[in-house]
Structures are given as C-alpha cells and as structure tokens.
C-alpha positions in Angstrom: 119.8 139.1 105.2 118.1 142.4 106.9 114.0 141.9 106.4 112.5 145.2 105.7 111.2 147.4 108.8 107.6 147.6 109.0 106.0 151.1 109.0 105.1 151.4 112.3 108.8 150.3 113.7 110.0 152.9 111.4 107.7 155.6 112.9 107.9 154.3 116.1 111.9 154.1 115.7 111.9 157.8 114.2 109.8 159.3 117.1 112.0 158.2 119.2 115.5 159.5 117.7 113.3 162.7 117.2 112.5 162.9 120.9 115.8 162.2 122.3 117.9 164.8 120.1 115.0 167.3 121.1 115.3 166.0 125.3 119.3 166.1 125.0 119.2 169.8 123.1 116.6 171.3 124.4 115.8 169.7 128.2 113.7 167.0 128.8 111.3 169.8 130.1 111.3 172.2 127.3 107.6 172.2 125.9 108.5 170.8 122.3 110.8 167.9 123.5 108.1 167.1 125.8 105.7 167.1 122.8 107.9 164.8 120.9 108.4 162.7 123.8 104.8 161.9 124.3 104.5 161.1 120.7 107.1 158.5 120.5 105.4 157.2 123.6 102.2 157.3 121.4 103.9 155.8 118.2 105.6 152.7 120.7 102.0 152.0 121.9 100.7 151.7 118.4 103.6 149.4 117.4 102.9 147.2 120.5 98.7 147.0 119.9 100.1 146.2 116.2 101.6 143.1 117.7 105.2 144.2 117.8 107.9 143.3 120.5 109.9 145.7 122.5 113.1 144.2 120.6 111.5 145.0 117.2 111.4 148.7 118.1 115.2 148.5 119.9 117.0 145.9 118.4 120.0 144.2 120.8 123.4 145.0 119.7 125.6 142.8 121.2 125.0 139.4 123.9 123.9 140.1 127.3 125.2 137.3 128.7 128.0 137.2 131.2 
C-alpha cells in the first residue's frame, strides 16, 4: 500500500525534477536553471525543518547492500 505524499515532498520532489531538466537543457550555469536550482534547494530545506528525512524526498530503489 503507497501512503499519500505530503505537500511539501511533493513540492520539494517537483523542484527538483524542474531544476534538473532545466541544468541538463539549459547548463547548470544558465541564469533560470540556476533560479530553479536554488529553489529546490529552498523547497528541500522546508521539507527537512518540516521534520522530513532525506529518503522521504528520494526514495531508495533498489538494496544497497553488497
């Protein structure tokens, strides 16, 4: 069963797929994907002071182990 995302993840989450499409288009140094960058940066901080984990925000696909 898949427990519905909080807001913030989900904004948090977006920012981020929003900042790497713009980095990998665009440049990391182009003015707007540094824009977008900073605010996923912003939106990650907010889910973290909201009490959030690092793995709520980027899930692990598969076992690290071995």
């Amino acid at each position: 069963m898949r427990l519905p995302l909080s807001h913030v993840i989900a904004a948090a989450r977006s920012a981020q797929h929003h900042a790497a499409r713009a980095a990998r288009s665009l440049g990391p140094a182009h003015p707007m994907a540094r824009r977008l960058l900073a605010l996923a940066a912003a939106t990650a901080v907010v889910a973290w002071e909201a009490g959030h984990l690092v793995d709520d925000i980027h899930p692990r696909t598969r076992d690290r182990r071995g």
